[in-house]
Each structure stands twice: as structure tokens, then as C-alpha cells.
KOLFI-207402 format. One record per residue (C-alpha): x, y, z. Coordinates in steps of 0.05 Angstrom, whole numbers, plus 32768, in hexadecimal, padded with zeros to 4 digits. Layout:
! residues N
XYZ/...
***
This chain:
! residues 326
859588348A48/85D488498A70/860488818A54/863F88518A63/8621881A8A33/8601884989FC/8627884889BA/863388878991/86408893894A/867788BC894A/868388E9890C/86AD892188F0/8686896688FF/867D898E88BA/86BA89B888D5/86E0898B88F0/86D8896988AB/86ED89A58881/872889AD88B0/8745896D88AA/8740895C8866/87888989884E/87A6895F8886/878989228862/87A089328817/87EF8941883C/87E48900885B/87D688E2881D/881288F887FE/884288E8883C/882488A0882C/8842889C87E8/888488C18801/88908890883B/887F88598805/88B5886B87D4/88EA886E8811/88DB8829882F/88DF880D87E0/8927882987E1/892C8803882B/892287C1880A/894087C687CA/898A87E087E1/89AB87C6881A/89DA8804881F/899D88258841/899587E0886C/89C287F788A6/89D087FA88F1/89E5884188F6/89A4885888D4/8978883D88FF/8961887B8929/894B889488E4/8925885688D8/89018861891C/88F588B0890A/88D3889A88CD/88A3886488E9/888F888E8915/887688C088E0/8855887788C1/8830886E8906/881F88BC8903/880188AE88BF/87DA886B88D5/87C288978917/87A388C888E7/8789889688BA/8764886F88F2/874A88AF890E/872E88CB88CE/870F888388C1/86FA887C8905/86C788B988FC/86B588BC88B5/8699887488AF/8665888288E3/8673883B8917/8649883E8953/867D88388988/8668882A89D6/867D885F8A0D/86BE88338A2B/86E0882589E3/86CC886189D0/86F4888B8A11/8726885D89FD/8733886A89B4/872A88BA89C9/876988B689F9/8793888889CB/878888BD8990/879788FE89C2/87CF88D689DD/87F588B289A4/87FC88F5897A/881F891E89B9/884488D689C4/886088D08979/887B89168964/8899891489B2/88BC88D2899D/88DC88F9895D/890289278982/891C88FF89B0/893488CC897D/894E8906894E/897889188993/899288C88996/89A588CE894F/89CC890B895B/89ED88EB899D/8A0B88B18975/8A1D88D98936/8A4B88FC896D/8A6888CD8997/8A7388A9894C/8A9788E1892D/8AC488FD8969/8AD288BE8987/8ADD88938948/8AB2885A8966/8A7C882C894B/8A47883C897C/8A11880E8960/8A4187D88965/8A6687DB89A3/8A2487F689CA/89EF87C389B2/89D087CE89F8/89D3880E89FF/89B9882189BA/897C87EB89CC/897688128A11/8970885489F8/8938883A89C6/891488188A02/891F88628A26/8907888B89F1/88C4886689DC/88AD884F8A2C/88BD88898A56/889388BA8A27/885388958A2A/885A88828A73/885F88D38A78/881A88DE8A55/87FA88A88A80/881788CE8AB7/87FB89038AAC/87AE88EB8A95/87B188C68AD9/87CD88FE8B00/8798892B8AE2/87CC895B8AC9/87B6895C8A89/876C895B8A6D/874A89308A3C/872489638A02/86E7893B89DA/86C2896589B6/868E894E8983/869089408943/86E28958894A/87248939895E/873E892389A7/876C894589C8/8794894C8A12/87A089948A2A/87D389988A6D/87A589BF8AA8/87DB89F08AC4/88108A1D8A9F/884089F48ACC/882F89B98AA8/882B89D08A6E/887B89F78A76/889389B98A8C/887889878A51/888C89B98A24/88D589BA8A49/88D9896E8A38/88B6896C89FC/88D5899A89D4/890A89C789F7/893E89938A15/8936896189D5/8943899E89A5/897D89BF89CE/899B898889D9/899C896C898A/89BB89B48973/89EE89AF89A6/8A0D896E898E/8A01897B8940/8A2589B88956/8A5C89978978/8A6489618941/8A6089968904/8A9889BA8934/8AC3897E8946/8AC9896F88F0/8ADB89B688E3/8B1789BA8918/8B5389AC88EF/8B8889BE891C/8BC589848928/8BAA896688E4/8BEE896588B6/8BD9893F887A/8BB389718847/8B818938882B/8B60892E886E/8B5A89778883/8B3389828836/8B1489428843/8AF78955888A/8AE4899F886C/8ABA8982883D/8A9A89528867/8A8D898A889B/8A7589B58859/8A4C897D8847/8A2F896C888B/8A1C89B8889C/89EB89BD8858/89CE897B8865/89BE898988B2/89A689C9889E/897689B2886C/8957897D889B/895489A488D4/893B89E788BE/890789C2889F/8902899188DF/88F889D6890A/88CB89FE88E0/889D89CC88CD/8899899A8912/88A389CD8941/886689EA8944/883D89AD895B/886289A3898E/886A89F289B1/882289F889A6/880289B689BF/880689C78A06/87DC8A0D89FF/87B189FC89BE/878289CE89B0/878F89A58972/875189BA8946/87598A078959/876E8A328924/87B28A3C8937/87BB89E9894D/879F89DA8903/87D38A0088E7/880E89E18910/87E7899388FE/87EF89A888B4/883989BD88BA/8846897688E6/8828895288AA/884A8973886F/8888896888A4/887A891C88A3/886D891D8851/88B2893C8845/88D68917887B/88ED88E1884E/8906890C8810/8928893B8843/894B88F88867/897B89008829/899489418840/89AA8918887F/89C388DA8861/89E088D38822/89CD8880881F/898B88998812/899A88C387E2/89C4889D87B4/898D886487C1/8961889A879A/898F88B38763/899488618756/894888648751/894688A1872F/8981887D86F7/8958883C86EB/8918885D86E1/8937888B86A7/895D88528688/8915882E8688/88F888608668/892F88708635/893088238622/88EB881C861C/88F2885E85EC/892A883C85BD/88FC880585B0/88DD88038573/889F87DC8559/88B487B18518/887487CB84D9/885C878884BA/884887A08477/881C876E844B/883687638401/882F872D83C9/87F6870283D2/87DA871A840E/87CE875983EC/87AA873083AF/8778871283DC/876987578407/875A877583B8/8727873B83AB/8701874383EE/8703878383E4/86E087718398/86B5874383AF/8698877183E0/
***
């Protein structure tokens, strides 16, 4: 029979399998963390809101992340015999989507930062008064990446790895290429989000021309307040994400060091909606809310007391005489 009709069982290689499985158990977890968060989405329409929806997109991606994984590990540990075509096919969607997904992130952390700017120095509404815009930038952001990757498959700038029994994965073919993605992955995307934090943290600290007393104490503390929450999220953002992302272009994924950068990118994505607090404070009062029903649940289920039925006067009579008569 030909090669190009053949089906193959594709499986997880002992290896491969003992890699992958702390990626699975973080996974697992980032399940029931993303779980709680979109609970808090539907039950509090605080959190239901224009202006967050950059965060909204971060997170989903981490939820597509997840179901990527998911499929993958599924895809090879239940054995399906899949023909050569689909099978290509599913080998350049996984090596492509996981590249595609944490490049998304940055780029829509950078959009977030762009319109917490032009929000806070200009005083304007951005999500209102640039509908289109906003809906461009979205467009921008999810199209022009993938059309990128496609690029470069079909240019044959970059190199599709199969191995058996293990995980796909696209390699660039040149340190040019690989300089460059990394340029527009990671360095332009990053830069450019610390320079406007940086510019917004600096435009709520300036003071100067402010008369009244109450604003300048109000701005301080909503400069102080803004500096401990960016720096939560983003330190953790940096240390944990970063590494995928500077090593993709020169590692492959299941090497030592690109297994160790997978299983940061996952604990990233199991954190990322506890840490969203530090960079909105909707979310976390949507959790202290949580956090307030559940104990008063708890304490009223606790200052409930069962009622004792005790039996007395006749009952007790006829108990004693079966009792006797036994």
C-alpha cells in the first residue's frame, strides 16, 4: 500500500510520556483556576465590561492553550490510526497554534497597555469613542500573526520537526530568521508594553500645577497602587512566559532546556487568572465577594442545630415490653 494512504498509530514515546505528564497535572490545575474566574464572569456584572476586554482575550487564549494541550495529549495516548494527509495536518496545526497563541499574548498585553494610556493621560473613553479601532486592532493582532507562520512554512523559512512517539514542532532554518521572529515576537511587544506602563505610572505621579491637596493624595495613591499591581503581574508575566518565547526559535520544544521553559508557560497560564487581580481590582473584589458568601455559608450551616427527639411516656412502656417479650 502507498506511504501517502497508510495510517499510523501515533503514540506518546515512553519519554516523551514521562516528560509531559508535570505539564499535564499544571494543566489540570490551570483548568480549575480558569474555571473559578469565568464563574466570577457570570455571576457579577462589575467584571462584565468593555474596558476589560483585552484581558478577556489574554485569558482565552490561555483556555485555547489548555484545549491545544489537551487535544495533543489525547491525540497520542488513545492510540487512533490516523492516515498520512490528516495526520501532516494535525502535526503543523499543533507546531503552529502554540508559537501562534503565546505570540497573540504579548501583543494583546501591549493593546491593553496602549488604551490604559491614551485612557489615563488623555481622559478619554477609548472603547467607546474608538469602537472601530478597538475591533481593528483585534482583527490586527489575531490575523497578521498566523498569516506570518504560514509565511514562513510556505517560504521554507522555518522547518517542520516530527519526531516519533514526541511532540511537533517548527524550528526557523537561519539565525536571520530566527533574530528576526524573535524581534517581533518577543522584543518589540515587550519594549513597547514597559514603555507605556512606564509612561502611564509616570504621567499619575506628576503632580505639578495640581492645587487641590485631595487629588494630588488621590493620584499618589493611585500611582502607589498601580506600581504594586503592574509589578506583581508583570514580574510574574516576564519570569514565567518569557522563556518560551526567547527559546522557541533555537530549541526544540521536548529538549531539556524547551521542557523547562513549556513547564514555566503552563504554571504561567495556571496563575494567570489569580494574578489578573493584581491588575484589576473588579476581579478582585469579585473574589473577596466569593470568598464572603462562602464563609457566611459555612458559618450558617455551623449555627444550625439538629432538634434531639427523646421518647418518654408510653412509647417508652411499649419499647420495655418488647424488650420482655424478647
Amino acid at each position: 500500500m502507498d506511504n501517502q494512504t497508510d495510517c499510523e498509530i501515533i503514540v506518546w514515546s515512553q519519554q516523551a510520556f514521562t516528560i509531559i505528564k508535570p505539564i499535564f497535572y499544571i494543566s489540570i490545575i490551570a483548568v480549575f483556576t480558569h474555571l473559578f474566574f469565568w464563574i466570577q464572569f457570570l455571576l457579577y456584572p462589575s467584571v462584565r465590561q468593555r474596558s476589560m476586554q483585552w484581558l478577556y482575550a489574554y485569558l482565552i487564549t490561555d483556555l485555547l492553550l489548555l484545549a491545544r494541550f489537551f487535544l495533543s495529549y489525547i491525540y497520542r495516548y488513545s492510540s487512533f490510526c490516523i492516515p498520512h494527509h490528516p495526520r501532516i495536518i494535525i502535526c503543523y496545526c499543533e507546531a503552529i497554534f502554540d508559537n501562534y497563541l503565546n505570540l497573540l499574548q504579548s501583543y494583546i498585553l501591549l493593546a491593553l497597555n496602549i488604551c490604559r494610556y491614551l485612557q489615563i493621560v488623555h481622559n478619554r473613553n477609548v472603547y467607546s469613542l474608538n469602537t472601530r479601532l478597538i475591533l481593528s486592532a483585534h482583527l490586527f493582532i489575531y490575523v497578521l500573526p498566523l498569516l506570518g507562520h504560514v509565511m514562513l512554512i510556505r517560504r521554507g523559512w522555518s522547518h517542520l520537526q516530527n519526531p516519533p512517539g514526541d511532540a511537533c514542532d517548527l524550528l526557523p532554518t537561519s539565525l536571520l530568521v530566527r533574530l528576526v521572529f524573535l524581534l517581533f515576537s518577543y522584543l518589540i511587544p515587550v519594549l513597547l508594553t514597559l514603555i507605556f506602563l512606564l509612561r502611564s505610572l509616570n504621567y499619575i505621579r506628576n503632580t505639578d500645577g495640581i492645587q487641590s491637596r485631595e487629588i494630588v493624595d488621590a493620584r499618589l495613591r493611585h500611582h502607589r497602587q498601580l506600581v504594586i499591581q503592574s509589578c506583581v503581574f508583570y514580574s510574574l508575566w516576564l519570569i514565567l512566559w518569557s522563556p518560551h518565547l526567547l527559546l522557541f526559535p533555537f530549541y526544540y520544544k521536548s529538549s531539556r532546556v524547551g521542557i523547562v521553559a513549556q513547564i514555566m508557560n503552563y504554571m504561567s497560564i495556571a496563575v494567570d487568572p489569580v494574578v489578573i487581580a493584581a491588575l484589576d481590582v473588579r476581579f478582585l473584589n469579585a473574589w473577596k465577594s466569593s470568598g464572603d458568601h462562602v464563609d457566611r455559608h459555612v458559618r450558617r450551616k455551623r449555627s444550625v442545630r439538629v432538634p434531639v427527639i427523646r421518647l418518654s411516656g408510653p412509647s417508652d412502656e411499649m419499647v420495655e415490653s418488647n424488650s420482655n417479650a424478647i
